[in-house]
C-alpha positions as CSV (number, residue, x, y, z in Angstrom):
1,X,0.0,0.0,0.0
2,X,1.5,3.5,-0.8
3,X,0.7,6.9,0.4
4,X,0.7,10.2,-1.4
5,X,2.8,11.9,1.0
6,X,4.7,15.1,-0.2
7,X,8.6,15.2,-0.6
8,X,10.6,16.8,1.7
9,X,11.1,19.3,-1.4
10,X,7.6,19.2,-2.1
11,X,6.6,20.5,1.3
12,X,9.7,22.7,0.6
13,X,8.4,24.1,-2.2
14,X,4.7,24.4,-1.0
15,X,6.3,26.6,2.0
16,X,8.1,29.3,-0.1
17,X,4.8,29.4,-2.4
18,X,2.8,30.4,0.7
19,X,5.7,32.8,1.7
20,X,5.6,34.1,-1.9
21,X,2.3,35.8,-1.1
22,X,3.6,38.0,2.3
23,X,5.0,41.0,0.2
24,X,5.3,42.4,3.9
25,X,8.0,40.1,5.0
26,X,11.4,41.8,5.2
27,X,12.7,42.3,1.7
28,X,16.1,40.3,1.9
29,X,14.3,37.3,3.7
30,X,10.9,38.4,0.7
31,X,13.8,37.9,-2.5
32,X,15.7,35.0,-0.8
33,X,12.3,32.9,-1.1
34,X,10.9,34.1,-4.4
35,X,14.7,33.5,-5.9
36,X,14.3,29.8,-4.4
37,X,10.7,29.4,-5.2
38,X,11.5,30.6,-9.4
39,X,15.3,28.9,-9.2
40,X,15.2,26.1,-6.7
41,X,18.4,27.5,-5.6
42,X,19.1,29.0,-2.0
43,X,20.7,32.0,-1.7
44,X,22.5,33.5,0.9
45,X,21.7,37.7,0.3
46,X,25.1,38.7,2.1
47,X,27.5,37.1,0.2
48,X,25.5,36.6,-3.6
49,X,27.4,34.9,-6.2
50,X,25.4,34.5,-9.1
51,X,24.1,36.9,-11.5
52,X,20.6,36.7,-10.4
53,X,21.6,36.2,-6.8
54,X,23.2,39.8,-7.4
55,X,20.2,41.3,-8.8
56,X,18.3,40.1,-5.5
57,X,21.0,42.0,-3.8
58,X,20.7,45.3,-5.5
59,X,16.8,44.9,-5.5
60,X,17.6,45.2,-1.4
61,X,20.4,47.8,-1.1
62,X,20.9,49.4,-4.0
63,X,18.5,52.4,-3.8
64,X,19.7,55.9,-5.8
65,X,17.0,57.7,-6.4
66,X,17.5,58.3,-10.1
67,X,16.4,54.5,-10.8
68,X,12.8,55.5,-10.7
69,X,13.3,57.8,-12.9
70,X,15.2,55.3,-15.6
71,X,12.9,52.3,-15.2
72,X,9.9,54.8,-16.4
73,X,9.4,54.7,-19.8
74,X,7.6,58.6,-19.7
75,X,10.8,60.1,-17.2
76,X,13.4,58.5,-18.7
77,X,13.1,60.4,-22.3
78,X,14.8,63.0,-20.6
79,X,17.6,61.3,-19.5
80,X,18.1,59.8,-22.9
81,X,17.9,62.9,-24.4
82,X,20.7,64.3,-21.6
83,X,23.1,61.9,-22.1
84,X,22.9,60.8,-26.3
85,X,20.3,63.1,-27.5
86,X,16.7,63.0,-28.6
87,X,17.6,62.0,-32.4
88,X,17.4,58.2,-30.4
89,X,14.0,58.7,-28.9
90,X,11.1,57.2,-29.9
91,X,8.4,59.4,-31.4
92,X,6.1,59.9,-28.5
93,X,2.3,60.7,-29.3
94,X,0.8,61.3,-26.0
95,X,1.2,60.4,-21.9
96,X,-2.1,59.5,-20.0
97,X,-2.1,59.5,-16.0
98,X,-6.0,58.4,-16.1
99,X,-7.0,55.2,-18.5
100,X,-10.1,57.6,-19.4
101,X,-8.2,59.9,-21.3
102,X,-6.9,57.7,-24.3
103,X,-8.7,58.8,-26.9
104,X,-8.4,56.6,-29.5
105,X,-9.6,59.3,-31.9
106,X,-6.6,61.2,-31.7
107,X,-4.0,58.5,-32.5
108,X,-2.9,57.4,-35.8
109,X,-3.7,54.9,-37.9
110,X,-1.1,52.8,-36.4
111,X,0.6,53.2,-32.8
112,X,2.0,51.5,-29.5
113,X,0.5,51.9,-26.4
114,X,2.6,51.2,-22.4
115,X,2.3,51.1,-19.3
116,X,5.4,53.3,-18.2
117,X,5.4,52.0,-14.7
118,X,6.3,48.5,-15.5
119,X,6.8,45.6,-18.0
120,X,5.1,43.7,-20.6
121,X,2.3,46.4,-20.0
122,X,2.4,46.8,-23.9
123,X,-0.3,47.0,-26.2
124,X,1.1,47.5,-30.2
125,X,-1.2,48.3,-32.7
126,X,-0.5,47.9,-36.2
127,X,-4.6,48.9,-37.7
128,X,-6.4,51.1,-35.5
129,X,-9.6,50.2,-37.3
130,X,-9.0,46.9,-35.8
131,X,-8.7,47.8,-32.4
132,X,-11.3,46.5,-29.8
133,X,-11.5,49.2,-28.0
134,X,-13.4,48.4,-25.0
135,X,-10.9,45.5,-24.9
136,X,-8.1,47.6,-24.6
137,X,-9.6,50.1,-21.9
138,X,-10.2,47.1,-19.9
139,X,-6.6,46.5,-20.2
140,X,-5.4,50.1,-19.3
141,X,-7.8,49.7,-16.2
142,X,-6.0,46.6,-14.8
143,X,-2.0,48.1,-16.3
144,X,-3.1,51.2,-14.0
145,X,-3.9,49.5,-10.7
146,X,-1.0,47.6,-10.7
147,X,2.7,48.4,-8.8
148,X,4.9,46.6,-10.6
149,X,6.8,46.6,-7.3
150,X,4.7,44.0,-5.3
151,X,3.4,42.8,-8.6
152,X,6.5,40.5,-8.6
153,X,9.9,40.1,-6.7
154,X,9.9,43.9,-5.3
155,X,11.8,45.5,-8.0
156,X,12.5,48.3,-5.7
157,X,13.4,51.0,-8.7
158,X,9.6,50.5,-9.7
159,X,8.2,50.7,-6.0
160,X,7.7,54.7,-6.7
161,X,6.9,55.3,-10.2
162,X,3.8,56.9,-10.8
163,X,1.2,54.7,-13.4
164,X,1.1,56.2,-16.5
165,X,0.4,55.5,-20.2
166,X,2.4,56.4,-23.2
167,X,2.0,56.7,-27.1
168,X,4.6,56.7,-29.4
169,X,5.1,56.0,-32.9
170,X,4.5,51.8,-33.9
171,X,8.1,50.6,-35.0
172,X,8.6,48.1,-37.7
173,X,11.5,46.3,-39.7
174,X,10.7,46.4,-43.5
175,X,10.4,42.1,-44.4
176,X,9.2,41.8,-41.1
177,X,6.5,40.4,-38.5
178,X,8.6,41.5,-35.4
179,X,11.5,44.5,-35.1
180,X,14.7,42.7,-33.5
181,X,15.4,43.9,-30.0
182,X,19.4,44.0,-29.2
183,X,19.8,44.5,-25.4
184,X,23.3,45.0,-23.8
185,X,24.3,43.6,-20.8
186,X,26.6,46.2,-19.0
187,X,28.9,46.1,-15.9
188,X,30.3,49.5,-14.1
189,X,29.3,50.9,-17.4
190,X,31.0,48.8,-20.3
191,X,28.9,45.9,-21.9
192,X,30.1,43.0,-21.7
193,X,27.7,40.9,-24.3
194,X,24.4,41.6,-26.3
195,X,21.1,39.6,-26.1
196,X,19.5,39.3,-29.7
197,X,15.9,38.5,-29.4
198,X,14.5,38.0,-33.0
199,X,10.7,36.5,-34.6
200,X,8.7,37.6,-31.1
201,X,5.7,37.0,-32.9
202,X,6.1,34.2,-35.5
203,X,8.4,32.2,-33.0
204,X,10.9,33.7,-30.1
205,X,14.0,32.9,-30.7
206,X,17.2,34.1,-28.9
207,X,21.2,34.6,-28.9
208,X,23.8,35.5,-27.4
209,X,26.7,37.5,-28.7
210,X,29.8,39.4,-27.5
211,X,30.7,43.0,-28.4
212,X,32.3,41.4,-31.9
213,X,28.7,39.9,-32.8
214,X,29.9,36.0,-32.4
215,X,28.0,33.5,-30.9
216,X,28.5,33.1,-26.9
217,X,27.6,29.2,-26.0
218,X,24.8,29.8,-23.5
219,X,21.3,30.4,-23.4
220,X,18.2,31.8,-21.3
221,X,16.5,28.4,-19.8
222,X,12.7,28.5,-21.4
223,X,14.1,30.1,-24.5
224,X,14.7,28.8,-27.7
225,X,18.4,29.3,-29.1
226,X,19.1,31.0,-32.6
227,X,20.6,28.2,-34.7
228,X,21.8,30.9,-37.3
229,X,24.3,33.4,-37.2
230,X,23.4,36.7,-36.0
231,X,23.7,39.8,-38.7
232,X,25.3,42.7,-37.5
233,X,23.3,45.6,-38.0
234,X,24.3,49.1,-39.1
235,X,25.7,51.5,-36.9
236,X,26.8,48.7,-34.4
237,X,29.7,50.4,-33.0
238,X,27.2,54.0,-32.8
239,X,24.8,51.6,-31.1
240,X,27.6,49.6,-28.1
241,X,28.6,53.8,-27.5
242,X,24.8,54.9,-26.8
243,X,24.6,51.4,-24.8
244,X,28.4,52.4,-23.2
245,X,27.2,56.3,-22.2
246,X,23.5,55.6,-20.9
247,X,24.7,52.8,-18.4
248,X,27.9,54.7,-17.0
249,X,27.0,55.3,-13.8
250,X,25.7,52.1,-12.6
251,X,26.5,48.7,-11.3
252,X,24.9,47.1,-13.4
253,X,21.8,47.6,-16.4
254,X,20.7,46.4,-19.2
255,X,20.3,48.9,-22.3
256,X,17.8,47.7,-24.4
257,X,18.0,49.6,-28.3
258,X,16.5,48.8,-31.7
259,X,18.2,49.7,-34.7
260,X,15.8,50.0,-37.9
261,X,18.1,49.9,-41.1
262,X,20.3,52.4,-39.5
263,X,18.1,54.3,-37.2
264,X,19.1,53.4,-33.7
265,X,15.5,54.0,-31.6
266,X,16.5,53.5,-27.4
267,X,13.8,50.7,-25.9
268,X,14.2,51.3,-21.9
269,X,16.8,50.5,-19.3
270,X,16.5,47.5,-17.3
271,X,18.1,46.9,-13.7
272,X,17.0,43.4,-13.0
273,X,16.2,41.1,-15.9
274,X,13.4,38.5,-15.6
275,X,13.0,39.7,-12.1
276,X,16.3,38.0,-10.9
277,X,15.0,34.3,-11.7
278,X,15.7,33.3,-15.2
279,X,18.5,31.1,-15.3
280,X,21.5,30.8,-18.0
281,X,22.5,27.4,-19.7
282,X,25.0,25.7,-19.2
283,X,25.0,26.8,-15.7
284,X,28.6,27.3,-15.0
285,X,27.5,31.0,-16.5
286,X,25.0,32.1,-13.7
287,X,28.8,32.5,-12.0
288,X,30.7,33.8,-15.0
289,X,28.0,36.2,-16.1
290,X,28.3,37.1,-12.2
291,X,31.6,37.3,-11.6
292,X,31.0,40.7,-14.0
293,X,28.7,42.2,-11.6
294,X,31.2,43.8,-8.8
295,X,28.7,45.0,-6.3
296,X,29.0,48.4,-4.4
297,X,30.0,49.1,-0.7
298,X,27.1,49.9,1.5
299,X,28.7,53.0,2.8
300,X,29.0,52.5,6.8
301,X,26.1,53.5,9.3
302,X,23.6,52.6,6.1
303,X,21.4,49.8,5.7
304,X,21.4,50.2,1.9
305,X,22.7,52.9,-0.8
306,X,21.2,55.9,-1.4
């Protein structure tokens, strides 16, 4: 006779699902669980050694005031335009602090609508006469009530940023379903390697390359590898110096750019990827891709950095 009694890491597991849920605990105790809960790896939060064990870290005590303006995709236009200059902003149409003031009227045949206070709060339209509308003001409703902060692993950069919407121009490749996204992984301001993300909506595909566009070995866990070798697209040395210059004063971020036969358009800036719980493959680089983040000194008599 057997019994269906749970595994020691069932129970395990069960336990940090339940914890998941108490945004109030204190946060380096909160990102130690959801890291184990996404990862199955523990983490001790005073001595990190991982990438994403890092990015739990800086979630915790990294705090300059300036990320809440960088991770909001309305605030940070004026940074980008600071530091490179507007001519690698996006067009932007309008910015709407209420969901009721979209007016679908006004916008152009073609558009892209975000929630500036988080991500994957997008909404791209390619045929405005298409458009559901009362579909999509359902969605703005539920992008505005959300903090992306307690929404998942207490991103703290997004704890403060106030909900928004923004419209800017729709972007798109000529030949293409999906524009190619290259994001560049930088440490204490020099990028290290670029994520290619290519197909988003025929079929996700990713790679890896370093700053001379070859093929790095590893991969995202739960995303498909590019078999094929990744074209280097104009203006890549233009695009690794507006990557270089945005990310200069920072431990770590990811600069995210698109570069549309020539035009290089900047995407956002991103401080903790996946949250801090996607996982590279082979594993050995979770430690490598680590060993490039150096964190900072909590200066004495803090608890964190301001």
């Amino acid at each position: 006779m057997t019994t269906n009694v749970p595994s020691k890491m069932g129970m395990r597991k069960l336990l940090l699902a339940v914890l998941k849920k108490m945004k109030f605990l204190p946060p380096a105790f909160y990102v130690s669980v959801y890291y184990e809960y996404y990862t199955g790896k523990k983490i001790d939060i005073s001595n990190p050694i991982e990438f994403n064990q890092k990015l739990q870290w800086l979630k915790v005590f990294y705090k300059p005031s300036i990320l809440t303006q960088l991770v909001d995709k309305y605030e940070v236009r004026s940074y980008v335009e600071e530091k490179v200059g507007p001519q690698y902003l996006n067009k932007l149409i309008g910015v709407y602090y209420n969901s009721r003031d979209v007016d679908f009227e006004c916008l152009p045949a073609k558009f892209v609508l975000k929630g500036a206070h988080g991500y994957n709060f997008n909404l791209l339209v390619p045929d405005k006469s298409k458009l559901n509308k009362l579909k999509a003001k359902y969605l703005f409703r539920k992008w505005m009530s959300k903090n992306h902060y307690y929404r998942g692993g207490l991103e703290w950069a997004y704890k403060n940023v106030v909900p928004k919407i923004v419209a800017e121009e729709f972007l798109e490749e000529e030949g293409k379903d999906s524009i190619s996204d290259y994001k560049y992984f930088c440490f204490a301001g020099e990028p290290k390697f670029i994520q290619v993300d290519l197909d988003r909506k025929s079929g996700h595909v990713r790679s890896y390359v370093d700053l001379e566009w070859k093929k790095i070995a590893f991969t995202t866990i739960g995303i498909e590898d590019y078999k094929g070798e990744v074209k280097i697209p104009k203006n890549s040395v233009e695009m690794e110096n507006v990557a270089r210059t945005l990310a200069a004063d920072f431990p770590f971020v990811r600069v995210d750019l698109y570069n549309l036969d020539g035009r290089i358009i900047f995407g956002e800036m991103t401080f903790y990827p996946t949250d801090g719980r996607m996982d590279f493959a082979p594993d050995n680089y979770n430690t490598i891709i680590g060993d490039y983040l150096q964190l900072p000194e909590i200066p004495e008599g803090q608890k964190y950095i301001h």
